[in-house]
C-alpha positions as CSV (number, residue, x, y, z in Angstrom):
1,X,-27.1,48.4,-9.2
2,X,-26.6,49.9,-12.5
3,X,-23.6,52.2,-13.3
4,X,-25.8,55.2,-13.9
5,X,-27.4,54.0,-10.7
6,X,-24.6,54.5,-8.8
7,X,-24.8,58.2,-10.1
8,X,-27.8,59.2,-8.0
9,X,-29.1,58.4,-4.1
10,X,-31.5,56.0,-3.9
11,X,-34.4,55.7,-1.0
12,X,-36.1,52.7,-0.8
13,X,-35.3,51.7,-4.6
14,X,-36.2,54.7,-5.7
15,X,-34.0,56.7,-7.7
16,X,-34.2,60.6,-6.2
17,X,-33.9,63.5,-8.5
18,X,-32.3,66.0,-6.4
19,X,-32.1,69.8,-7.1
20,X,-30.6,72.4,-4.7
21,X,-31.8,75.6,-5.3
22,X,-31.5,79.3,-3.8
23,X,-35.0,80.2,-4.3
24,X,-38.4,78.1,-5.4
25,X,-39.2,80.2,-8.1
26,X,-35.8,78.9,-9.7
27,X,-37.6,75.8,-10.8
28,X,-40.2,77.5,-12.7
29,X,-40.4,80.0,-15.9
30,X,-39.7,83.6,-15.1
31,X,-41.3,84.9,-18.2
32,X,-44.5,83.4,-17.4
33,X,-46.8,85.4,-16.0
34,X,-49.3,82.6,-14.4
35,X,-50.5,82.5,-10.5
36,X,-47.7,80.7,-8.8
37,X,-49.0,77.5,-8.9
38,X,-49.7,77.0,-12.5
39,X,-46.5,78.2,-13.7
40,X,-44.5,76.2,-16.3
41,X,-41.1,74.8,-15.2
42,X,-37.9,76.6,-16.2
43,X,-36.5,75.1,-19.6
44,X,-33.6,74.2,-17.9
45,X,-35.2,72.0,-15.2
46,X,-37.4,70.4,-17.1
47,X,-34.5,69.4,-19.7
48,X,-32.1,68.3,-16.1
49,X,-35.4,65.8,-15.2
50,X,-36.4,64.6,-18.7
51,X,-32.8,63.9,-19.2
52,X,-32.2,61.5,-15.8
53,X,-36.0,60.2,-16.5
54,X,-34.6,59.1,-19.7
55,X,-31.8,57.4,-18.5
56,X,-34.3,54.8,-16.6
57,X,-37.0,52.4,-17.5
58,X,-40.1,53.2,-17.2
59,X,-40.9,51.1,-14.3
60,X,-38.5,52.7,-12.2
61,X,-39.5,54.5,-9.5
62,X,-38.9,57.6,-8.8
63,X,-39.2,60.8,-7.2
64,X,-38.5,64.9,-7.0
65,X,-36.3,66.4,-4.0
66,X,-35.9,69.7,-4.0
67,X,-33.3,71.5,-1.6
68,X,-34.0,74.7,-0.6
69,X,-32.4,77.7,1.9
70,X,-34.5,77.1,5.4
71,X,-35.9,80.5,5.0
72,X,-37.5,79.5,1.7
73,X,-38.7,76.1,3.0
74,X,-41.7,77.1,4.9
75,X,-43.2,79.5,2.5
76,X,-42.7,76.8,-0.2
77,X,-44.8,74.6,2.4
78,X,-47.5,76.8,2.7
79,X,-48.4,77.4,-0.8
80,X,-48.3,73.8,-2.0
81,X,-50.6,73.0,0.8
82,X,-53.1,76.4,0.5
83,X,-52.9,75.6,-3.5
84,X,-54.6,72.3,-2.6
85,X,-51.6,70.6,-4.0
86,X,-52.7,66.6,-3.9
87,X,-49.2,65.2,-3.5
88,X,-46.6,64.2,-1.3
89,X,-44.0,67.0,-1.2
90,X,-40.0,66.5,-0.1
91,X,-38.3,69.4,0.3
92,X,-35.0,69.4,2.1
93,X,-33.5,72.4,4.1
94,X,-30.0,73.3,4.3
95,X,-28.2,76.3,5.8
96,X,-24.8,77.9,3.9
């Protein structure tokens, strides 16, 4: 393991990119005025990603986890699956 490995959790040798947030919308651009799901990402999150991405080869693995309040969870849920979403979604819950 690398020592900017050791910086992040790992599943399976995958490196996991993990943002807690308070809400979904959060992650996205609040000045754009698109449907929900074909909303740009915030500047900020996309910089926070491209800047770990960076940090790796190409090759390596990877994947988005995005921690949200249980209440927000299962709304989250239920657009990415009625917007026909064609991935594999891991969203954490957690409770304060």
């Amino acid at each position: 393991m690398t020592e900017i490995e050791e910086h992040y959790n790992t599943e399976n040798g995958t490196i996991l990119i993990e943002m807690r947030l308070r809400t979904v919308m959060q992650i996205f651009n609040s000045l754009d005025p698109s449907p929900f799901h074909e909303k740009d990402l915030d500047p900020d999150a996309e910089a926070y990603i491209s800047e770990i991405v960076q940090d790796f080869p190409l090759a390596q693995p990877m994947k988005i986890v995005i921690h949200l309040p249980c209440k927000e969870r299962v709304g989250v849920i239920r657009i990415l699956f009625d917007g026909g979403y064609p991935c594999t979604c891991l969203i954490g819950c957690y409770t304060n």
